[in-house]
mmJSON file of the N, C-alpha and C atoms, coordinates in Angstrom:
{"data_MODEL":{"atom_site":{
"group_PDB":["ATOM","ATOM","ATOM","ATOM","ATOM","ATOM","ATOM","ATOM","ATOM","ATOM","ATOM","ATOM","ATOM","ATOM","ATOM","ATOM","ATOM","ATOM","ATOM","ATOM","ATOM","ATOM","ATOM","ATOM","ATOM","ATOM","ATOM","ATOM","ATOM","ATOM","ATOM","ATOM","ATOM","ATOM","ATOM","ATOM","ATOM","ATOM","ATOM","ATOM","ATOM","ATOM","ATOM","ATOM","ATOM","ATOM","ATOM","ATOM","ATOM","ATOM","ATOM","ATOM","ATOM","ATOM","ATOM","ATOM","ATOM","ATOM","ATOM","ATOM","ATOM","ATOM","ATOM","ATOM","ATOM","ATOM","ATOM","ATOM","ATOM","ATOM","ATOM","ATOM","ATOM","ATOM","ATOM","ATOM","ATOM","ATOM","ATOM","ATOM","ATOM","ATOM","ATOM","ATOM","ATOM","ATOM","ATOM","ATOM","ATOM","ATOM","ATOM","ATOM","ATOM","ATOM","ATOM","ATOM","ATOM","ATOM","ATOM","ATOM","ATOM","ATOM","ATOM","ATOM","ATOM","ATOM","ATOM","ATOM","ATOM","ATOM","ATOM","ATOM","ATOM","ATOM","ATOM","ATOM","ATOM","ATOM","ATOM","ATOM","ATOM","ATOM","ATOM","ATOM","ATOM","ATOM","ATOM","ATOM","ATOM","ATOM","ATOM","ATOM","ATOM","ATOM","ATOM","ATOM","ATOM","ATOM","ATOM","ATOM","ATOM","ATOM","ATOM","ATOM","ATOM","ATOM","ATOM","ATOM","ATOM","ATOM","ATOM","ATOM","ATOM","ATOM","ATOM","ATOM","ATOM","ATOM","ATOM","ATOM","ATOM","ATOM","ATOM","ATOM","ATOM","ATOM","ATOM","ATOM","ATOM","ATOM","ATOM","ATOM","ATOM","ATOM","ATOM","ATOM","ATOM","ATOM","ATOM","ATOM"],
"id":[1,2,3,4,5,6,7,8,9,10,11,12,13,14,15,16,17,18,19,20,21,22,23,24,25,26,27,28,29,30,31,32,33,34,35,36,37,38,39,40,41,42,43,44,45,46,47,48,49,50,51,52,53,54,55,56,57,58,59,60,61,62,63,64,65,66,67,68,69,70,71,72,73,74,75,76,77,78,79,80,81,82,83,84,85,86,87,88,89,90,91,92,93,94,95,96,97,98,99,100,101,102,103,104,105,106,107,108,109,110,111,112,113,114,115,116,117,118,119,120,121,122,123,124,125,126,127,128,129,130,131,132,133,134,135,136,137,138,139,140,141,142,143,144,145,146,147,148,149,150,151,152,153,154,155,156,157,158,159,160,161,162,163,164,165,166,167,168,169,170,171,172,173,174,175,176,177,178,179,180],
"type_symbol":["N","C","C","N","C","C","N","C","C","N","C","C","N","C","C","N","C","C","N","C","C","N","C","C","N","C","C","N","C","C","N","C","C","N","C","C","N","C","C","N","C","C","N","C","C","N","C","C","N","C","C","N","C","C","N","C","C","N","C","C","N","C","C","N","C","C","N","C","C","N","C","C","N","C","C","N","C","C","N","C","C","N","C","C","N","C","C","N","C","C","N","C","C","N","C","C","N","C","C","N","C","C","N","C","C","N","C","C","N","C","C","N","C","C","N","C","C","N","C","C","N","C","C","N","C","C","N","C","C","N","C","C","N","C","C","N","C","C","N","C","C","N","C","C","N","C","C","N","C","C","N","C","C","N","C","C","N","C","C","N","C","C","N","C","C","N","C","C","N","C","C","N","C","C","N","C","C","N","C","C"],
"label_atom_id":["N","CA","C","N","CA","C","N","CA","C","N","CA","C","N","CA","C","N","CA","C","N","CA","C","N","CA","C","N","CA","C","N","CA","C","N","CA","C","N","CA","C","N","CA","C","N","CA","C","N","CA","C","N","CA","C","N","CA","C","N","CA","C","N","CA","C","N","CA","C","N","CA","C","N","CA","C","N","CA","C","N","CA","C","N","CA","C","N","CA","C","N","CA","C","N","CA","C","N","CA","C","N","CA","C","N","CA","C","N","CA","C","N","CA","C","N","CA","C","N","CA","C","N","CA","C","N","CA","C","N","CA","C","N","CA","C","N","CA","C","N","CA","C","N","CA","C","N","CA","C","N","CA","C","N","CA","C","N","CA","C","N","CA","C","N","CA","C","N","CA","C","N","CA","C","N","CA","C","N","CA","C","N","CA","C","N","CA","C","N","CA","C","N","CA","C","N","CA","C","N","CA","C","N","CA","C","N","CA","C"],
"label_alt_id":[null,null,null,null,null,null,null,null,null,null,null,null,null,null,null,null,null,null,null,null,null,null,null,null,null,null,null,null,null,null,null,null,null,null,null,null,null,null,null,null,null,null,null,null,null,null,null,null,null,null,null,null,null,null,null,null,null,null,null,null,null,null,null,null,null,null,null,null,null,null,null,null,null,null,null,null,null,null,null,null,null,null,null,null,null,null,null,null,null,null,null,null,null,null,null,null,null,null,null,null,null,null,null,null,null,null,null,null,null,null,null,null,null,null,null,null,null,null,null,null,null,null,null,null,null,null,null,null,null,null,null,null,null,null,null,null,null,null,null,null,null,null,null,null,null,null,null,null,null,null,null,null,null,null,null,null,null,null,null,null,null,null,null,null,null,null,null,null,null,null,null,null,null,null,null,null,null,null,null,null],
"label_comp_id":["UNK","UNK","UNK","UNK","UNK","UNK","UNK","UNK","UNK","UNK","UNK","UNK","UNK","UNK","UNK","UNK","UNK","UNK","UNK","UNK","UNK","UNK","UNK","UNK","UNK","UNK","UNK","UNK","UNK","UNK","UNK","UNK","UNK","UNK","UNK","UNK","UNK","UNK","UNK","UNK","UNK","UNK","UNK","UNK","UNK","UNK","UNK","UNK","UNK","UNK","UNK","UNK","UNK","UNK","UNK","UNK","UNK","UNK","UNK","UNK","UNK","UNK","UNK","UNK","UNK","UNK","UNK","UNK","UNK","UNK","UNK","UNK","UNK","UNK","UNK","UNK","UNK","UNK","UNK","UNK","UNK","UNK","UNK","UNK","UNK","UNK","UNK","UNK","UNK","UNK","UNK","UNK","UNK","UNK","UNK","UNK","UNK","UNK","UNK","UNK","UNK","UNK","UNK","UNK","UNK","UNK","UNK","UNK","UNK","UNK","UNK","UNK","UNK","UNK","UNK","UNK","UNK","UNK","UNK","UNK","UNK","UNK","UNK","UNK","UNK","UNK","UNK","UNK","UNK","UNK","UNK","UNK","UNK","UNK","UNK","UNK","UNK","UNK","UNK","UNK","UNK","UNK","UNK","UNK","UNK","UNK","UNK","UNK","UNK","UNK","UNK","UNK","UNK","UNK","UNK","UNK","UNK","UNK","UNK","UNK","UNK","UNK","UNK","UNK","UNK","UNK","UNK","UNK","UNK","UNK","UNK","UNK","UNK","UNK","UNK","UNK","UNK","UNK","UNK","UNK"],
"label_asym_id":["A","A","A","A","A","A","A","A","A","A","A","A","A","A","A","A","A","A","A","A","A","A","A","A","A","A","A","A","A","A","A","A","A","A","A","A","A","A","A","A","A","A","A","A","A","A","A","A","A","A","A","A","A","A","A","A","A","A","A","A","A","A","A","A","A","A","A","A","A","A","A","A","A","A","A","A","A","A","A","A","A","A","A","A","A","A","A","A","A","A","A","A","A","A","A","A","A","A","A","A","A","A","A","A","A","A","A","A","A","A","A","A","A","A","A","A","A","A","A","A","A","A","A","A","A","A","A","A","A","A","A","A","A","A","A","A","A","A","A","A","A","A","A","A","A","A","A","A","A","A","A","A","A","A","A","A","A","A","A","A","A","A","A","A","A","A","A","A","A","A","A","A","A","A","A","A","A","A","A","A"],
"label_entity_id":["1","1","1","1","1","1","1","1","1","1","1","1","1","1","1","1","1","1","1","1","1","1","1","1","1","1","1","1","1","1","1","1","1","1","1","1","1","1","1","1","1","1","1","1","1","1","1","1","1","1","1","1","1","1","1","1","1","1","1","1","1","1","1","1","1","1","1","1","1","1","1","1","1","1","1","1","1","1","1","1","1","1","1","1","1","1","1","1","1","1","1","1","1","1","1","1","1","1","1","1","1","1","1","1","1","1","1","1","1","1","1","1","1","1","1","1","1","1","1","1","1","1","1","1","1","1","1","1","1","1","1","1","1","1","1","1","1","1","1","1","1","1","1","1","1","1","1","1","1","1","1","1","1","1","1","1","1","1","1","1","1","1","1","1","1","1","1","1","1","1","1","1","1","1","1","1","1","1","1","1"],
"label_seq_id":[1,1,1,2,2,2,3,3,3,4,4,4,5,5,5,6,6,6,7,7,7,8,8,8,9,9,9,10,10,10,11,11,11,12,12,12,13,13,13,14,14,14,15,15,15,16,16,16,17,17,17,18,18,18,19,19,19,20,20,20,21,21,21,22,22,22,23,23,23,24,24,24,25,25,25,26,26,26,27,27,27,28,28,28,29,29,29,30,30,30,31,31,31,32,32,32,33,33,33,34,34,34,35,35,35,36,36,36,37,37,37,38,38,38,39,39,39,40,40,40,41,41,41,42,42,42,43,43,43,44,44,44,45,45,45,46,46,46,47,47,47,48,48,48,49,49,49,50,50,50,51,51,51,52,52,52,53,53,53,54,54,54,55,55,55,56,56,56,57,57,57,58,58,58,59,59,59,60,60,60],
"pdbx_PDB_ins_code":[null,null,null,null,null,null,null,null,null,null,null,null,null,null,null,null,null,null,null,null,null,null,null,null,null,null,null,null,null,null,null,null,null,null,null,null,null,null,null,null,null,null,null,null,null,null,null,null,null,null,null,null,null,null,null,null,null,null,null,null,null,null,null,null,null,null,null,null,null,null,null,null,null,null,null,null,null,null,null,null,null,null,null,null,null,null,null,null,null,null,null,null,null,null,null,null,null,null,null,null,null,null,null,null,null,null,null,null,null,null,null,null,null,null,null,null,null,null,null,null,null,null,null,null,null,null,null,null,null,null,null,null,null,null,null,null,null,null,null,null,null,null,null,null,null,null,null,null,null,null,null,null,null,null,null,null,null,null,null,null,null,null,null,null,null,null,null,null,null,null,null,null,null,null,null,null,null,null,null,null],
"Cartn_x":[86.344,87.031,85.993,86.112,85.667,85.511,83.972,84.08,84.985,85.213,86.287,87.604,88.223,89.009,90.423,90.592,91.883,91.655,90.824,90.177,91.189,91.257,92.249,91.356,91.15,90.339,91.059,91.081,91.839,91.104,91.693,90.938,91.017,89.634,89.186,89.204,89.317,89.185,87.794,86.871,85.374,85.027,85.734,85.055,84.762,86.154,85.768,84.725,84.491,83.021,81.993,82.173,80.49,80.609,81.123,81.238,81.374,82.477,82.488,81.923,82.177,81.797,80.496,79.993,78.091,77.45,78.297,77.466,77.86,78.874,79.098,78.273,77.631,77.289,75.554,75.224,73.754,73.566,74.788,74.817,75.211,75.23,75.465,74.068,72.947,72.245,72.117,73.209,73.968,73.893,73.171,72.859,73.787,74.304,75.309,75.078,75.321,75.011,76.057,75.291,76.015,75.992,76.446,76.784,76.857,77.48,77.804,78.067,77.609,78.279,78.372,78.814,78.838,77.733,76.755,75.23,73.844,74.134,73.148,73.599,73.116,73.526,71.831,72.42,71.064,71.48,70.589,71.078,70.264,70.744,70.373,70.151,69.302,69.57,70.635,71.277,72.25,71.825,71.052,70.592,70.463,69.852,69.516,70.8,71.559,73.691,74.039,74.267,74.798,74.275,72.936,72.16,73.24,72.824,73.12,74.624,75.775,76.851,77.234,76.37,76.929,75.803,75.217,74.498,75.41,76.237,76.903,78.645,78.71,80.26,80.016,78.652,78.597,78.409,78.773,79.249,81.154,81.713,82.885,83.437],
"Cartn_y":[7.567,7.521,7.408,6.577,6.514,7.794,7.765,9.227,9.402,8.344,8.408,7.768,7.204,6.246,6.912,8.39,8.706,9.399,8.877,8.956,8.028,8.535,7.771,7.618,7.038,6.984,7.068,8.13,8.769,8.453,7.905,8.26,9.597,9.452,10.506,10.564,11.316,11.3,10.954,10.371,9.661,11.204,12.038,13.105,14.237,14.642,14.975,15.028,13.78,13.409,14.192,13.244,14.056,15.061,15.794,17.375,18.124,17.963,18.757,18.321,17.231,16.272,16.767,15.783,15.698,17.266,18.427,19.366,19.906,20.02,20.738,19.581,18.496,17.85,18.277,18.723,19.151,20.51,21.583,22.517,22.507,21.723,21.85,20.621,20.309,19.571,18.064,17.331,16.279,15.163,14.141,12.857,11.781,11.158,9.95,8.59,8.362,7.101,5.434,4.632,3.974,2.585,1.365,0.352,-0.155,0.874,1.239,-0.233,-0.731,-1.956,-2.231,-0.724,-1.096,-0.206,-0.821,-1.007,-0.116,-0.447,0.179,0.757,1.68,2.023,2.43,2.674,3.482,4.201,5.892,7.015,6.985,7.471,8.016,9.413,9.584,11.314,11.289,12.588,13.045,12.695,13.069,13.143,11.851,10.547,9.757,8.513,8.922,8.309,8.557,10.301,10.659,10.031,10.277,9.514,8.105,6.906,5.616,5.677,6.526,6.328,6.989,7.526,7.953,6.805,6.114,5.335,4.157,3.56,2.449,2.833,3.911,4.556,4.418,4.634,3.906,3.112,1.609,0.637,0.068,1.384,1.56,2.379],
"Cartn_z":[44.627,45.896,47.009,48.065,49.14,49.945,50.416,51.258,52.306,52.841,54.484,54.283,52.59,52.18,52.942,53.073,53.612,54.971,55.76,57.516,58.036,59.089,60.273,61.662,62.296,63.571,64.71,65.995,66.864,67.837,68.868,69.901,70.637,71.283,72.297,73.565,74.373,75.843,76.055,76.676,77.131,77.679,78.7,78.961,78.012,77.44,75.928,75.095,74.745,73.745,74.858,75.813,76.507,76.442,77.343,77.158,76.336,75.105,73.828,72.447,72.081,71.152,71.025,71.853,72.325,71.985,72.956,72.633,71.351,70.626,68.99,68.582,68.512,67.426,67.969,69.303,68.941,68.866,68.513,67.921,66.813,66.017,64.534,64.62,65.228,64.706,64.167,64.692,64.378,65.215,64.844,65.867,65.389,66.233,65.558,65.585,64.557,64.588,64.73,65.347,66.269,65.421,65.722,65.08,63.751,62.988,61.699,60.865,59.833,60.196,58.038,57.383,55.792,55.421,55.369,54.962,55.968,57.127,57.594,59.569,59.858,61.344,62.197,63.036,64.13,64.861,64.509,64.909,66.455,66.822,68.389,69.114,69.459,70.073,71.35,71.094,71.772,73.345,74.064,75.598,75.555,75.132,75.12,75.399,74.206,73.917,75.439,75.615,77.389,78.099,78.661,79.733,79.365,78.699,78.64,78.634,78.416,78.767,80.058,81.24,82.141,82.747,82.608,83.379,83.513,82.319,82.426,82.959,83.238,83.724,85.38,86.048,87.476,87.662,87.064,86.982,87.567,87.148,87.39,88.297],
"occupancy":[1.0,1.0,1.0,1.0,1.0,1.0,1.0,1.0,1.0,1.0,1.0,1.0,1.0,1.0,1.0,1.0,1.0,1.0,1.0,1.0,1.0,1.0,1.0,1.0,1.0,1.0,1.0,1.0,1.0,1.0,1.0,1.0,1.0,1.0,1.0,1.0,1.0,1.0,1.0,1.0,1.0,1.0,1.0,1.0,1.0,1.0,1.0,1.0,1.0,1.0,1.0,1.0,1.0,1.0,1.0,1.0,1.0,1.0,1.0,1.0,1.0,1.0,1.0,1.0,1.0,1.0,1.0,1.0,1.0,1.0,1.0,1.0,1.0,1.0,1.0,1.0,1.0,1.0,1.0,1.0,1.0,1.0,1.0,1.0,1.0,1.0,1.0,1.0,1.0,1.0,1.0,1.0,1.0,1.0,1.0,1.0,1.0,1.0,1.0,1.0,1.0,1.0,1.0,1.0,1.0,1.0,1.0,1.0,1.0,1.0,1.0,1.0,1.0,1.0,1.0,1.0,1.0,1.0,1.0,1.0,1.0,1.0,1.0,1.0,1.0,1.0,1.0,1.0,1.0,1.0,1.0,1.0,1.0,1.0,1.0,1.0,1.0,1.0,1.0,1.0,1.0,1.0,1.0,1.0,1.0,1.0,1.0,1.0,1.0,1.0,1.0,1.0,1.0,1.0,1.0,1.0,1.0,1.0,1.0,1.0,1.0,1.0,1.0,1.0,1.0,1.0,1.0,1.0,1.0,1.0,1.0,1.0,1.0,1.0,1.0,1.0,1.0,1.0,1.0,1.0],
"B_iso_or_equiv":[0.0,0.0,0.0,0.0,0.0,0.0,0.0,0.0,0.0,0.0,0.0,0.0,0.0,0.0,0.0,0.0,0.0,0.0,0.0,0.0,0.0,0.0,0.0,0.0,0.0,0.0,0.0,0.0,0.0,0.0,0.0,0.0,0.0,0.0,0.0,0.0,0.0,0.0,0.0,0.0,0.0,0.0,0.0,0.0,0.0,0.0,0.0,0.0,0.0,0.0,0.0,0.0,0.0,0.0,0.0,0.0,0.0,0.0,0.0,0.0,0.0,0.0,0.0,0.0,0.0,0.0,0.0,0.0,0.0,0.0,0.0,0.0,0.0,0.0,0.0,0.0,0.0,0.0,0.0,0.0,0.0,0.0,0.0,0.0,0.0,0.0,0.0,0.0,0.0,0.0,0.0,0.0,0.0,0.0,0.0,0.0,0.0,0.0,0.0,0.0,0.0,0.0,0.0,0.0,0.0,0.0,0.0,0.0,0.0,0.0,0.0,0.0,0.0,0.0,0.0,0.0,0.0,0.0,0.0,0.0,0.0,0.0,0.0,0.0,0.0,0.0,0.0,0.0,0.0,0.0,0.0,0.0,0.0,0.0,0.0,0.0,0.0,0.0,0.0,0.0,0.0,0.0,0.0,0.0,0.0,0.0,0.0,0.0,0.0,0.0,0.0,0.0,0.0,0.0,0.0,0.0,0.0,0.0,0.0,0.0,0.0,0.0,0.0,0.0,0.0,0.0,0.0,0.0,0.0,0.0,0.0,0.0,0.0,0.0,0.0,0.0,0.0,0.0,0.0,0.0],
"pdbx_formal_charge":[null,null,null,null,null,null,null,null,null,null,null,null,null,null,null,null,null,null,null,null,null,null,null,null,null,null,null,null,null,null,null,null,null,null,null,null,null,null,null,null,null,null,null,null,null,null,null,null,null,null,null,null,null,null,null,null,null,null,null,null,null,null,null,null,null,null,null,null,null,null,null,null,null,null,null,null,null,null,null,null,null,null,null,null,null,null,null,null,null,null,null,null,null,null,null,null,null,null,null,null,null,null,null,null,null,null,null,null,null,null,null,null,null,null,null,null,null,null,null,null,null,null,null,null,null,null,null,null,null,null,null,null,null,null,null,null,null,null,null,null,null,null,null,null,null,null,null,null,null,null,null,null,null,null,null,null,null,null,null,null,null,null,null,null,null,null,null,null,null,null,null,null,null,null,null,null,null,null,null,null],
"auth_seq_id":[1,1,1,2,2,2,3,3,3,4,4,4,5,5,5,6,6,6,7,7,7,8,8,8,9,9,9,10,10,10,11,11,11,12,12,12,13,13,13,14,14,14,15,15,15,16,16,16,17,17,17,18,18,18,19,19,19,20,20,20,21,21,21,22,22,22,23,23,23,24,24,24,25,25,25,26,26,26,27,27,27,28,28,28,29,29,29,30,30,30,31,31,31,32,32,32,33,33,33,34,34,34,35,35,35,36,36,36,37,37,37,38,38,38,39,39,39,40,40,40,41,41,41,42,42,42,43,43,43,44,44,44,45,45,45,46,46,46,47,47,47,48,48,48,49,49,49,50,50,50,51,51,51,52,52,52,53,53,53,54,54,54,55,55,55,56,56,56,57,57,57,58,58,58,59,59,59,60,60,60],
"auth_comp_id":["UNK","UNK","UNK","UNK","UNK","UNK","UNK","UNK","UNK","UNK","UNK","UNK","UNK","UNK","UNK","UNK","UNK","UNK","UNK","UNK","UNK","UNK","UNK","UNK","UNK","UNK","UNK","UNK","UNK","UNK","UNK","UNK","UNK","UNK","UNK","UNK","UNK","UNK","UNK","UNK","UNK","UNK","UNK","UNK","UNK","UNK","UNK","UNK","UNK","UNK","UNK","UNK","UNK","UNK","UNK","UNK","UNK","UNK","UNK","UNK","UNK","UNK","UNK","UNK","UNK","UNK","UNK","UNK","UNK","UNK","UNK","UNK","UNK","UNK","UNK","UNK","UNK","UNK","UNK","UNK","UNK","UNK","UNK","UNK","UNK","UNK","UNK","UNK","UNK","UNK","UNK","UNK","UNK","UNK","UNK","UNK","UNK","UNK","UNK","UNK","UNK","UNK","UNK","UNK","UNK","UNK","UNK","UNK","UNK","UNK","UNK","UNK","UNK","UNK","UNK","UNK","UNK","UNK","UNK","UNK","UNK","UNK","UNK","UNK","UNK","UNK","UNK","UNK","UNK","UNK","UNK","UNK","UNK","UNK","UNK","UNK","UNK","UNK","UNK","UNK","UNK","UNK","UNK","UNK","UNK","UNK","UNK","UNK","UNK","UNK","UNK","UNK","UNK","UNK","UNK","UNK","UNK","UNK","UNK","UNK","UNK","UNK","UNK","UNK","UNK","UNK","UNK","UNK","UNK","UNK","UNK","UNK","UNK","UNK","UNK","UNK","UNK","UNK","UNK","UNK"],
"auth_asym_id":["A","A","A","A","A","A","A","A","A","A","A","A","A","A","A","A","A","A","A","A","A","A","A","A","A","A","A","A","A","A","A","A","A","A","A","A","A","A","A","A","A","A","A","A","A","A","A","A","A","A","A","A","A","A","A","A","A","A","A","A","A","A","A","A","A","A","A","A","A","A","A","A","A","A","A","A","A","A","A","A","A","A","A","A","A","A","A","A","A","A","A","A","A","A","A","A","A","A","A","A","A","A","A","A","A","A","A","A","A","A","A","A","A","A","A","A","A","A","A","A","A","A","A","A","A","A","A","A","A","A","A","A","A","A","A","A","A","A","A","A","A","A","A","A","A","A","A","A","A","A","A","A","A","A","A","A","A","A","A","A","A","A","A","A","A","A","A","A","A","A","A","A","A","A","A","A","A","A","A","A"],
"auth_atom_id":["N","CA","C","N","CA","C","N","CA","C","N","CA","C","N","CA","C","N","CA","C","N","CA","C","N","CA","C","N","CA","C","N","CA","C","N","CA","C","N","CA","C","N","CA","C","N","CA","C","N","CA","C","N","CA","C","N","CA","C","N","CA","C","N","CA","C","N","CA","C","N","CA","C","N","CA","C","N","CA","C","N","CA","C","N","CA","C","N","CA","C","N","CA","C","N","CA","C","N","CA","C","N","CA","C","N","CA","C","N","CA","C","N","CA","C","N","CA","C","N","CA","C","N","CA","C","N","CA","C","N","CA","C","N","CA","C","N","CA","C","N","CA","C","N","CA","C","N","CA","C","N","CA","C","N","CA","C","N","CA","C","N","CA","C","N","CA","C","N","CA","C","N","CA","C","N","CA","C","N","CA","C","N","CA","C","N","CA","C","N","CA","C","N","CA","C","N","CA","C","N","CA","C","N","CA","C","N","CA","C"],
"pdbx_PDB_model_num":[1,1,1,1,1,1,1,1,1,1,1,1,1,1,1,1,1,1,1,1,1,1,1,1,1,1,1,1,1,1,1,1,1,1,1,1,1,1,1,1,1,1,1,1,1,1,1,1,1,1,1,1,1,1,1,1,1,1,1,1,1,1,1,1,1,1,1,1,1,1,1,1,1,1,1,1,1,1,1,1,1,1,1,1,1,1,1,1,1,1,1,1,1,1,1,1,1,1,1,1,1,1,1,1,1,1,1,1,1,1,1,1,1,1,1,1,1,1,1,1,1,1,1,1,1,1,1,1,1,1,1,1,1,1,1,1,1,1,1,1,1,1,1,1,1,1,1,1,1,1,1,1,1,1,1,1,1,1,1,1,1,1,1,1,1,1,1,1,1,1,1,1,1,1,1,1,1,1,1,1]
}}}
């Protein structure tokens, strides 16, 4: 069986992630990784993800 075969994908509120998401995942030690694509992704540090998504949100 697939590790995620019975996962459903939900969205989130954008403030959410930053604020809660972001910080339980660098209190449990947990960097995520981004353009997942099968085969291979690239993890990112947490401060690094925030910074670049509140940099491109004053855009809007």
């Amino acid at each position: 069986m697939e590790l995620w075969g019975k996962s459903m994908p939900e969205m989130i509120d954008l403030d959410d992630f930053l604020e809660e998401w972001l910080q339980g995942m660098i209190a449990d030690g947990i960097n995520p990784s981004i353009f997942y694509n099968r085969n291979d992704s690239v993890s990112i540090e947490i401060p690094t993800l925030k910074e670049d998504i509140e940099e491109e949100l004053k855009k809007y």
